[in-house]
C-alpha positions as CSV (number, residue, x, y, z in Angstrom):
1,X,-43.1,59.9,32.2
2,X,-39.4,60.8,31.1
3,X,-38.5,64.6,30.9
4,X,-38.6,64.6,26.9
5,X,-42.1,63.8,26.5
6,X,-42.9,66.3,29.5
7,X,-40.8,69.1,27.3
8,X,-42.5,68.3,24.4
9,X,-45.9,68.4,26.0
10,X,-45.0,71.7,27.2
11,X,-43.7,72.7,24.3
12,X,-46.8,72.1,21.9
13,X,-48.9,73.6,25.2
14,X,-46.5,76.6,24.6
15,X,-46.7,76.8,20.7
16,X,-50.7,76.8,21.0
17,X,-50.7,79.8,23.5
18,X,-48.3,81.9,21.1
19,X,-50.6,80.1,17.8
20,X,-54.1,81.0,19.1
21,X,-53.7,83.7,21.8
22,X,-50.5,85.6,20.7
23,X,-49.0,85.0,23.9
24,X,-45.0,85.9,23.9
25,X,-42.0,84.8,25.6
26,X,-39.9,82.0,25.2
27,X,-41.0,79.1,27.8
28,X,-44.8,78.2,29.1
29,X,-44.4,80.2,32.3
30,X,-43.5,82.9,30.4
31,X,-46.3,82.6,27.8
32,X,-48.6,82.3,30.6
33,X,-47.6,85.5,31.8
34,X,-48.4,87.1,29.0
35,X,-51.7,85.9,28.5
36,X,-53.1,84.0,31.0
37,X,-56.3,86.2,31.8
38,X,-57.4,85.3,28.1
39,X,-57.7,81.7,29.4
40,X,-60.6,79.9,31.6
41,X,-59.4,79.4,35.2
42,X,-59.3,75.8,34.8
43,X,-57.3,76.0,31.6
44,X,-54.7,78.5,33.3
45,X,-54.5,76.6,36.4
46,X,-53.8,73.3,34.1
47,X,-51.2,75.2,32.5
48,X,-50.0,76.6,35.6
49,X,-49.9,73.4,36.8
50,X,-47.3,72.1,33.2
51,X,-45.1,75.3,34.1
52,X,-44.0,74.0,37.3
53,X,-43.6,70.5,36.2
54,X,-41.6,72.1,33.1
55,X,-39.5,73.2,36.0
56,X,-39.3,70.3,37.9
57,X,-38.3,68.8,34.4
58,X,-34.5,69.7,35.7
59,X,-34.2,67.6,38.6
60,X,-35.0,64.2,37.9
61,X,-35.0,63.5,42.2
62,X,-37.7,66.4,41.6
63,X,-39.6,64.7,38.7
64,X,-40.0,61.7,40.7
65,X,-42.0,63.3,43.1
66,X,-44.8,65.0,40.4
67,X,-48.1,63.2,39.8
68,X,-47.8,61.8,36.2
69,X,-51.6,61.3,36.3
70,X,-52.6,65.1,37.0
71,X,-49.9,66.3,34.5
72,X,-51.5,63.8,31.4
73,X,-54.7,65.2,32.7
74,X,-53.4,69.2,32.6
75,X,-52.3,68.6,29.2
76,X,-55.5,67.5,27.9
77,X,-57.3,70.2,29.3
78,X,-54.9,72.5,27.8
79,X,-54.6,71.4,24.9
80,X,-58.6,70.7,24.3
81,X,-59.2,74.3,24.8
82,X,-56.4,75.5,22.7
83,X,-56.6,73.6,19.3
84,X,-58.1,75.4,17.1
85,X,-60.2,73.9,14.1
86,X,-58.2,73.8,11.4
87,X,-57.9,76.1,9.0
88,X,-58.7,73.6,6.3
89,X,-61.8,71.9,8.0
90,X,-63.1,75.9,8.0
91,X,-63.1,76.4,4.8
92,X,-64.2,73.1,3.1
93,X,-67.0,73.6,5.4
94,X,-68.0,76.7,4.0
95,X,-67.4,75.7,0.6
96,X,-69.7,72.4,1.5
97,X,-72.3,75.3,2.5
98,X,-71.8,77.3,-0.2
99,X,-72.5,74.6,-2.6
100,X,-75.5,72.6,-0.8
101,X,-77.6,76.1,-1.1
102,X,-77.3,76.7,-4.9
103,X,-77.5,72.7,-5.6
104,X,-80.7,73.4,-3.6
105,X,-81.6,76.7,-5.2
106,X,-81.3,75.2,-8.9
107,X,-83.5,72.2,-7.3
108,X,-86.3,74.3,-6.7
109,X,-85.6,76.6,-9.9
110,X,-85.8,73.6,-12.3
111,X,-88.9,72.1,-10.0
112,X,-90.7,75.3,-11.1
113,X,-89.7,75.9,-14.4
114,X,-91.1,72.6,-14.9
115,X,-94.4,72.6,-13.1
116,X,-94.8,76.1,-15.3
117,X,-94.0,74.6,-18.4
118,X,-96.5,71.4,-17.5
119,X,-99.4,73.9,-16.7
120,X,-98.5,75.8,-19.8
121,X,-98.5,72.7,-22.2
122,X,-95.1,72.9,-23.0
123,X,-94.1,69.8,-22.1
């Protein structure tokens, strides 16, 4: 794993903590500083785990020597607690709700009108 993609994992690690938790400062370890008793303990110690390999991100004699595995596997944890459902998928879903109970509700209203208007003669 090159330093880029290990910055830019930290970096979208970092964006979702500030997105979702409100968590301030300007790298991870700072970020985690801010928040990190809103997280689980295995989701801060993941993202304990990125801010020191953020900082080992300087040295590549230093990068050499981090487990690439564990660090793929931090980020996923991280990033699987932290990503929100979308703010789009919310709201068709409650829209989706919204509209499968009056569909349903005019169903039954139309059912009865009928079976009325049967036992009346009407139709």
């Amino acid at each position: 794993m090159d330093p880029i993609t290990l910055r830019q994992m930290t970096g979208r690690v970092s964006q979702l903590l500030a997105e979702r938790l409100g968590a301030r400062g300007r790298t991870l370890r700072d970020r985690l500083k801010s928040r990190s008793r809103a997280l689980p303990r295995k989701v801060r110690r993941a993202a304990e785990l990125l801010a020191e390999a953020e900082a080992l991100a300087a040295s590549p004699r230093m990068m050499r020597q981090a487990d690439m595995g564990e660090i793929a596997e931090a980020y996923d944890i991280c990033v699987n607690y932290l990503r929100p459902l979308g703010g789009g998928a919310r709201v068709q879903g409650l829209v989706r709700s919204v509209a499968a109970s009056v569909v349903f509700g005019l169903v039954v209203v139309t059912a009865l009108v009928l079976a009325v208007g049967r036992l009346r003669g009407l139709f």
